[in-house]
C-alpha positions as CSV (number, residue, x, y, z in Angstrom):
1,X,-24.9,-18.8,-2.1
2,X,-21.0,-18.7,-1.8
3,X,-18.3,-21.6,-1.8
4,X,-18.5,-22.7,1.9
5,X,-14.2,-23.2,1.7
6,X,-14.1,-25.5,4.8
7,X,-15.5,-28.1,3.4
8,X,-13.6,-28.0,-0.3
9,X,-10.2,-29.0,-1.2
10,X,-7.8,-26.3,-2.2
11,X,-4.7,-27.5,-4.5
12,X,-2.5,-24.5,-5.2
13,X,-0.1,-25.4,-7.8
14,X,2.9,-23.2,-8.2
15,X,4.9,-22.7,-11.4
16,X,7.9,-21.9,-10.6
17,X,11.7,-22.5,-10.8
18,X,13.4,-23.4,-7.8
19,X,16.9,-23.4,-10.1
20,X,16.3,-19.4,-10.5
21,X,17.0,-17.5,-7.7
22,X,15.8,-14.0,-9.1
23,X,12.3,-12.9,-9.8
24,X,12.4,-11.9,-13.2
25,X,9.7,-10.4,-16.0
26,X,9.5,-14.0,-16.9
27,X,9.0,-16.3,-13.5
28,X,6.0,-17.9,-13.6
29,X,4.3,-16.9,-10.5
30,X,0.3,-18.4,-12.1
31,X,-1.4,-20.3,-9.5
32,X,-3.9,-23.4,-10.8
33,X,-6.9,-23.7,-8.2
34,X,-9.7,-26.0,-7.3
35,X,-12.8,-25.2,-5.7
36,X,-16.6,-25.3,-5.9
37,X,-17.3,-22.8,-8.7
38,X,-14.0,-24.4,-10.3
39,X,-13.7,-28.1,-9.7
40,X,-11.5,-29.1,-12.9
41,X,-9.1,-26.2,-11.7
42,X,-8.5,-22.3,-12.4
43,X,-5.6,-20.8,-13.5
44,X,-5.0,-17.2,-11.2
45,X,-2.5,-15.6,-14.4
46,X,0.1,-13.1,-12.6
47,X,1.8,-10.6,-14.3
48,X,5.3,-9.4,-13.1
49,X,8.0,-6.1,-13.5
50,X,10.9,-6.0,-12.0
51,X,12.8,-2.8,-12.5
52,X,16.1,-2.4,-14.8
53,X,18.1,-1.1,-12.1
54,X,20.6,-3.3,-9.6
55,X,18.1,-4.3,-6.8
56,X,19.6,-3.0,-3.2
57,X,21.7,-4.9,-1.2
58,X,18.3,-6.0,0.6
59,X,16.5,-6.3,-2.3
60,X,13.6,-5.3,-4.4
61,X,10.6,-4.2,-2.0
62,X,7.9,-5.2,-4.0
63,X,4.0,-4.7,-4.3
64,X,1.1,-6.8,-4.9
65,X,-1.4,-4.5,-6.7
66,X,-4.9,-5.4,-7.0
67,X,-7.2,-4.6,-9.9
68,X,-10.9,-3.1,-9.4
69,X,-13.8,-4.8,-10.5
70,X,-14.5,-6.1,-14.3
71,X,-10.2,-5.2,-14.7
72,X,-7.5,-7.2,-14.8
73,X,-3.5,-7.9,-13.6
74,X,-2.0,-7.0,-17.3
75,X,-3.9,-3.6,-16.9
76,X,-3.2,-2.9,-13.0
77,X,0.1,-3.6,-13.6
78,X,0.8,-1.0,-16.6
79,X,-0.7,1.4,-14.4
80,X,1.2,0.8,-11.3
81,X,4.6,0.3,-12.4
82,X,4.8,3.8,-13.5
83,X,3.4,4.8,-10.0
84,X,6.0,2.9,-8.2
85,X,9.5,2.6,-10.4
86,X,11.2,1.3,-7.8
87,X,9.2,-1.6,-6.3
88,X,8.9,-4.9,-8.2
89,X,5.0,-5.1,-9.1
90,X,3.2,-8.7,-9.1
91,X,-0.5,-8.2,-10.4
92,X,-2.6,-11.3,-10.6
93,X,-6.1,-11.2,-12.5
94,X,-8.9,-12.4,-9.7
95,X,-11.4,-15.0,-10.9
96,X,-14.0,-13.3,-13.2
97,X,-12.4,-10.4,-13.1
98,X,-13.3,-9.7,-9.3
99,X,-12.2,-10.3,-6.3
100,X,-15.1,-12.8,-3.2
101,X,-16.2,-9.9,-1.2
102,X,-19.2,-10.6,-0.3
103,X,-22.1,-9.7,-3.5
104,X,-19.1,-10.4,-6.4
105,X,-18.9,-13.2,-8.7
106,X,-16.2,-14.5,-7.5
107,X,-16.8,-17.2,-5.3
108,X,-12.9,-17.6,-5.0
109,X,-10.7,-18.2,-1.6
110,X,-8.5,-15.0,-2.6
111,X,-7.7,-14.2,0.8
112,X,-5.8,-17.7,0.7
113,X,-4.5,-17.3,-2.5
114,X,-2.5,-13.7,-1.9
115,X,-1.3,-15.5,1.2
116,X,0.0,-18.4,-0.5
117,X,1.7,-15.5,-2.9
118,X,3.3,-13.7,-0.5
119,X,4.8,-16.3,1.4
120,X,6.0,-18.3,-2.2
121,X,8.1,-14.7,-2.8
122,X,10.2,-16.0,0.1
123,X,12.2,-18.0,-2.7
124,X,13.9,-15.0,-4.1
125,X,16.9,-13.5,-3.5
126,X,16.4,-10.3,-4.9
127,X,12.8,-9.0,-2.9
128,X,13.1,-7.8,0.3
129,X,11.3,-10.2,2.6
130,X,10.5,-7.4,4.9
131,X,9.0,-4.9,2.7
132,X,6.4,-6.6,0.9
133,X,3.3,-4.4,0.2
134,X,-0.3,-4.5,-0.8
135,X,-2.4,-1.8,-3.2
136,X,-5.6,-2.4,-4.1
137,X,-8.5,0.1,-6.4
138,X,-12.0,-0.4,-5.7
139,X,-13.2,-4.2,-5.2
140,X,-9.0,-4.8,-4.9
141,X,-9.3,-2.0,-2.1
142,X,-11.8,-4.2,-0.7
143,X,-9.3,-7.2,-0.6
144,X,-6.8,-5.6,0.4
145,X,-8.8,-4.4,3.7
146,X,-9.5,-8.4,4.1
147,X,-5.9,-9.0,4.1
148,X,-5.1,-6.4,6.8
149,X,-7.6,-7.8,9.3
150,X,-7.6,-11.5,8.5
151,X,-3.4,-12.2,7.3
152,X,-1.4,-11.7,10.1
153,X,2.1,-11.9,8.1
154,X,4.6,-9.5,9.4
155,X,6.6,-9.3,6.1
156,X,3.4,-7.3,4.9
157,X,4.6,-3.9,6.0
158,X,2.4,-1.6,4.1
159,X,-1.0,-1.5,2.7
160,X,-2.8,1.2,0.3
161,X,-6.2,1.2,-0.2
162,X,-8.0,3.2,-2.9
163,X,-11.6,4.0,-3.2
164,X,-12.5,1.5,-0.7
165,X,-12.8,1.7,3.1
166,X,-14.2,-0.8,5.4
167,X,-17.8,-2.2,5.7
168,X,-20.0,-2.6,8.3
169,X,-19.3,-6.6,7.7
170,X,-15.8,-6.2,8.9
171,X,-15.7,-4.1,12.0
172,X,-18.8,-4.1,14.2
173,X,-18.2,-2.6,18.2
174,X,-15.0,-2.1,17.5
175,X,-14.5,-5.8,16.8
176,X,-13.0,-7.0,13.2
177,X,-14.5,-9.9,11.1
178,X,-14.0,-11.9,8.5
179,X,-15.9,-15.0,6.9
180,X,-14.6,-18.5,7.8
181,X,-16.9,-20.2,5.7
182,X,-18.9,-19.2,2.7
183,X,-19.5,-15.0,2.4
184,X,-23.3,-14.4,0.2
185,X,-25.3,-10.6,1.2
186,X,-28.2,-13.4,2.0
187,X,-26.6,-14.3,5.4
188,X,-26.0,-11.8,8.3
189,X,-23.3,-9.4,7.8
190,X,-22.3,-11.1,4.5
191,X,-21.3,-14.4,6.7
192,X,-18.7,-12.3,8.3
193,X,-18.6,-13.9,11.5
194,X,-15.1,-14.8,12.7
195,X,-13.3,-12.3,15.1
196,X,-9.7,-11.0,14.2
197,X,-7.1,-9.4,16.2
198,X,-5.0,-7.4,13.4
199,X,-1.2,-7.6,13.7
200,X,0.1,-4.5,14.7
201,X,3.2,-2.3,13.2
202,X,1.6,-1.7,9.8
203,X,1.4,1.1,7.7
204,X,-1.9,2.4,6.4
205,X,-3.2,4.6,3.2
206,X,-7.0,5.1,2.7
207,X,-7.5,7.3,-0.5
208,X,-10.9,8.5,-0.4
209,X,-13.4,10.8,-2.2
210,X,-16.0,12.5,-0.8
211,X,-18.0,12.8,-4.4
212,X,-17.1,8.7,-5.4
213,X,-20.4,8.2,-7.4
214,X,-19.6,4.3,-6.6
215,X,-18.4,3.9,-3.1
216,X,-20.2,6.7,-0.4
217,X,-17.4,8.3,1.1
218,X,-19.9,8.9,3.7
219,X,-20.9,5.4,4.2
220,X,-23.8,4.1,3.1
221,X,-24.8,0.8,0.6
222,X,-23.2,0.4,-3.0
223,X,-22.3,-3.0,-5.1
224,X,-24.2,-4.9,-2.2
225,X,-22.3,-4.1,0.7
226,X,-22.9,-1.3,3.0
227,X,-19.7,0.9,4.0
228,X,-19.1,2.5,6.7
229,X,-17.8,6.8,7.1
230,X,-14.5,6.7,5.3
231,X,-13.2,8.8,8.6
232,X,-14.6,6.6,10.6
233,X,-13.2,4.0,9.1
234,X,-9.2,5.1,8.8
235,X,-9.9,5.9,12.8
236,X,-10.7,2.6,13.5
237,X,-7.8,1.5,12.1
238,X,-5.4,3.7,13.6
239,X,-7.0,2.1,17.0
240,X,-6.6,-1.1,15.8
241,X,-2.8,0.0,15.4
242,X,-2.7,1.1,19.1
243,X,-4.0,4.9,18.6
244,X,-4.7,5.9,22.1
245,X,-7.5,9.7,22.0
246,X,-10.2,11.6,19.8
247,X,-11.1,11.0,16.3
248,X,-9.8,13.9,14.4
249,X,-12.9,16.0,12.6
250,X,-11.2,18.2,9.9
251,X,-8.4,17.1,8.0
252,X,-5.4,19.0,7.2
253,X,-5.7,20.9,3.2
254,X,-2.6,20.2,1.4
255,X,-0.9,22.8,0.1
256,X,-1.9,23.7,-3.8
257,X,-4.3,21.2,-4.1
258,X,-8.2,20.0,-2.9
259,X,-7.0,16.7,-0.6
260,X,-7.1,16.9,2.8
261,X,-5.0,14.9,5.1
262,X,-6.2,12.3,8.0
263,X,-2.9,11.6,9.9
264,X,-2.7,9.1,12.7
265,X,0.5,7.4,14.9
266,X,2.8,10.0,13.3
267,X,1.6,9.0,9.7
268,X,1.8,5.3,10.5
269,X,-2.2,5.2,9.8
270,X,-3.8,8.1,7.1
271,X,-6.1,8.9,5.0
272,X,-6.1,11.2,2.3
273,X,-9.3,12.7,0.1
274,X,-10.0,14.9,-2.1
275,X,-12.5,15.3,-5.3
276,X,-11.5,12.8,-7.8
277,X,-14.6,10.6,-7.9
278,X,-13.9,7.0,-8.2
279,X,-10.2,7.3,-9.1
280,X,-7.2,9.2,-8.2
281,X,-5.7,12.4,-9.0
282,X,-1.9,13.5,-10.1
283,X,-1.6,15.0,-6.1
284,X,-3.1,11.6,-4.6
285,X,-0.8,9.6,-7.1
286,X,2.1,11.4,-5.5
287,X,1.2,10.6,-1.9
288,X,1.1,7.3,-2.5
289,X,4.3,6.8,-4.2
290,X,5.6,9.0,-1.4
291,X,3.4,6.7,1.5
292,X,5.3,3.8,0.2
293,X,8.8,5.2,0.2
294,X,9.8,4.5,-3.4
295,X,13.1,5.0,-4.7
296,X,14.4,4.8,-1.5
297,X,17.8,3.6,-1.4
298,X,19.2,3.6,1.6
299,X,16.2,4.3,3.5
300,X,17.4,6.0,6.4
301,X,19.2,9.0,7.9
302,X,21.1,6.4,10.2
303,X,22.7,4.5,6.8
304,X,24.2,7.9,5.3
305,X,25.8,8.7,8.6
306,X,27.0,5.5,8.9
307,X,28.4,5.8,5.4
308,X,30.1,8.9,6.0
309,X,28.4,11.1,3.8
310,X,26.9,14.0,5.4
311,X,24.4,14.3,8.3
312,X,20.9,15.7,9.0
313,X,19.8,18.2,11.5
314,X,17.9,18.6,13.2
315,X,14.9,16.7,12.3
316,X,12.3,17.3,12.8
317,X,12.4,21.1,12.7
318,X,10.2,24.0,12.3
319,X,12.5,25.9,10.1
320,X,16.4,25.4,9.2
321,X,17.1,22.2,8.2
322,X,20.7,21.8,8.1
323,X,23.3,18.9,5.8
324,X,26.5,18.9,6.4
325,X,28.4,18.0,3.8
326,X,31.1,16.0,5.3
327,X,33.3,14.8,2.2
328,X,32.6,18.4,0.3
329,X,31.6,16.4,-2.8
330,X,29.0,17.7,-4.9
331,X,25.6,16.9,-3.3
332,X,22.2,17.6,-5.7
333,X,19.5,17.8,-2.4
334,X,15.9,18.4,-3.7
335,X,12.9,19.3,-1.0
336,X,9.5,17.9,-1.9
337,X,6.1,18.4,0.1
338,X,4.1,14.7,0.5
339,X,2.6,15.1,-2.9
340,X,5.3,15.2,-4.2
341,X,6.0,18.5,-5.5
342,X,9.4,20.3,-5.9
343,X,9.5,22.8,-3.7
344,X,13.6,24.2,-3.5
345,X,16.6,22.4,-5.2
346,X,20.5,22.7,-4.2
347,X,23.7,21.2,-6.1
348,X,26.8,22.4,-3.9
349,X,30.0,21.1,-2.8
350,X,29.9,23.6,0.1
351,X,30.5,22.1,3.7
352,X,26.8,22.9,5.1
353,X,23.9,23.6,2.8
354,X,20.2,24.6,4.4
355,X,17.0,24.4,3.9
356,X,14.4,27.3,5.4
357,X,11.3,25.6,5.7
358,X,9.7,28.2,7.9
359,X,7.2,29.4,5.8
360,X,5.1,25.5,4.7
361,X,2.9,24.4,6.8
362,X,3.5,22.0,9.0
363,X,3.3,18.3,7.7
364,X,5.5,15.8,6.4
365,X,8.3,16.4,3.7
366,X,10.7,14.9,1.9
367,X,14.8,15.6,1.1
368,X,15.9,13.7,-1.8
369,X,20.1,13.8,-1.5
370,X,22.2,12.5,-4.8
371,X,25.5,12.0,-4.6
372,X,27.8,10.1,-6.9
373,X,28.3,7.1,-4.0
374,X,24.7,7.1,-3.0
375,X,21.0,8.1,-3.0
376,X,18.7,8.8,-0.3
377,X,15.3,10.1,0.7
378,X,15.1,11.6,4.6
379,X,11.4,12.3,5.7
380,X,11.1,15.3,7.4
């Protein structure tokens, strides 16, 4: 039977200097808790990266990433900051290595401890408040789906989830649940029995595989929880998100690879599979760094305009897409496709330069423009 939390005291102690006003490699960010399976108190150890480079005038976006089952924050972190070189990664190792889903070990209120996290970040002066992100593998997947029905927190703008999708626990008639008292696969729907009304405006990766040996990517029961259709479940999410019409049957192949693409809302709400099993491949790896804009800086069209530097059009297009080079300084524009592959490069100082894309599929792209003031990425 799991920790029934209503009815234990939670003390979450945070470690931290309120002197320093930049995350660093070396804040403390370890969180000491007390519950049931714990009552002298656990320590949740965080591990933190904060990339080299000056943070934008906004700041650091940063991720919380999420370990799998029987892993830990040390190990999700090494793997994720090489995914994401731009984002500031925090990585905290759940109690016995899991994360309280329903059948885990853990007995832990982690739902309430990634909250307390994310709102403690609001301390810094070099994150940006408004793009704080969650990525979870496996049983972190599985958390992270948690947090996007039950944690309501707007400055969560983005959420990935990897080899996970939701359970039959969680959304039931088209209604979402999550446990307000103790979660064991000996109660109905895993104790899952309070209704949520998820927060709207969010951004939405499901990576999926339709030969996972773990996690049936057409639904089913594994680890002690039964999941629903993986499709099933990224269109129920794009409905929670305001998705008004049919669910779409056959995803969209992406070019030079085996994944097919799920796109809702304009690519606010997708998922992507392919045939990588329990894990990712180099293509998926892409479309998630892609997904979750990194390297970024400024993130618009709008903020080069504004700076003078050359302007985009039109967008979106079905063939030519046209920069115009307004300073003639030497611009180095690359095109990628979503997985990020490099599909034409220019260096010029001419006044226009163009792009024919009349011959990819239609789909979502990316132009990457250097100059020696600033760097950008413009979806297309």
């Amino acid at each position: 039977m799991k920790s029934c939390f209503t009815l234990l005291l939670c003390i979450v102690i945070y470690c931290l200097s309120y002197a320093q006003n930049d995350l660093t490699n070396l804040s403390d960010l370890n969180l000491t808790i007390i519950w049931e399976q714990e009552p002298q108190g656990w320590e949740y150890e965080t591990f933190i990266h904060v990339p080299s480079s000056e943070p934008p005038a906004t700041g650091f976006p940063v991720c919380i990433a999420l370990h799998g089952n029987g892993g830990n924050g040390q190990g999700m972190l090494n793997t994720i900051k090489n995914l994401l070189e731009c984002h500031i990664i925090i990585a905290p190792s759940g109690y016995a290595n899991s994360w309280n889903i329903c059948s885990e070990q853990s007995d832990a209120p982690d739902v309430e401890v990634i909250t307390q996290l994310v709102e403690s970040l609001s301390m810094f002066t070099n994150i940006d408040q408004k793009k704080i992100k969650l990525l979870g593998s496996s049983n972190g997947a599985a958390l992270t789906n948690r947090l996007f029905i039950e944690n309501p927190n707007e400055n969560i703008s983005q959420f990935v989830a990897i080899v996970s999708q939701l359970t039959s626990n969680q959304i039931r008639d088209n209604i979402f649940y999550g446990p307000q008292a103790e979660t064991s696969n000996q109660l109905e729907f895993c104790g899952y029995d309070k209704t949520y009304e998820v927060a709207q405006g969010r951004k939405y990766l499901s990576v999926c595989n339709i030969n996972d040996p773990v996690i049936p990517y057409s639904g089913g029961t594994s680890v002690g929880t039964s999941f629903i259709d993986a499709e099933n479940s990224i269109y129920t999410i794009a409905l929670s998100q305001g998705f008004i019409g049919s669910q779409i049957t056959e995803g969209i192949l992406q070019e030079n690879s085996d994944n097919s693409l799920f796109s809702y809302l304009d690519d606010q709400v997708m998922l992507l599979n392919g045939t990588a099993g329990h894990t990712t491949n180099a293509e998926q790896r892409a479309f998630i760094a892609s997904f979750m804009d990194d390297c970024v800086i400024p993130s618009s069209t709008f903020e080069i305009e504004k700076a003078d530097l050359c302007k985009i059009f039109p967008n979106p297009t079905s063939d030519i897409i046209r920069i115009s080079n307004t300073k003639t300084m030497e611009l180095d524009a690359k095109l990628y496709n979503a997985l990020g592959q490099l599909l034409q490069t220019q260096v010029s100082n001419l006044p226009v330069l163009q792009f024919d894309l009349s011959t990819y599929k239609s789909g979502l792209y990316f132009l990457r423009l250097n100059t020696n003031e600033t760097k950008t990425v413009i979806r297309l």
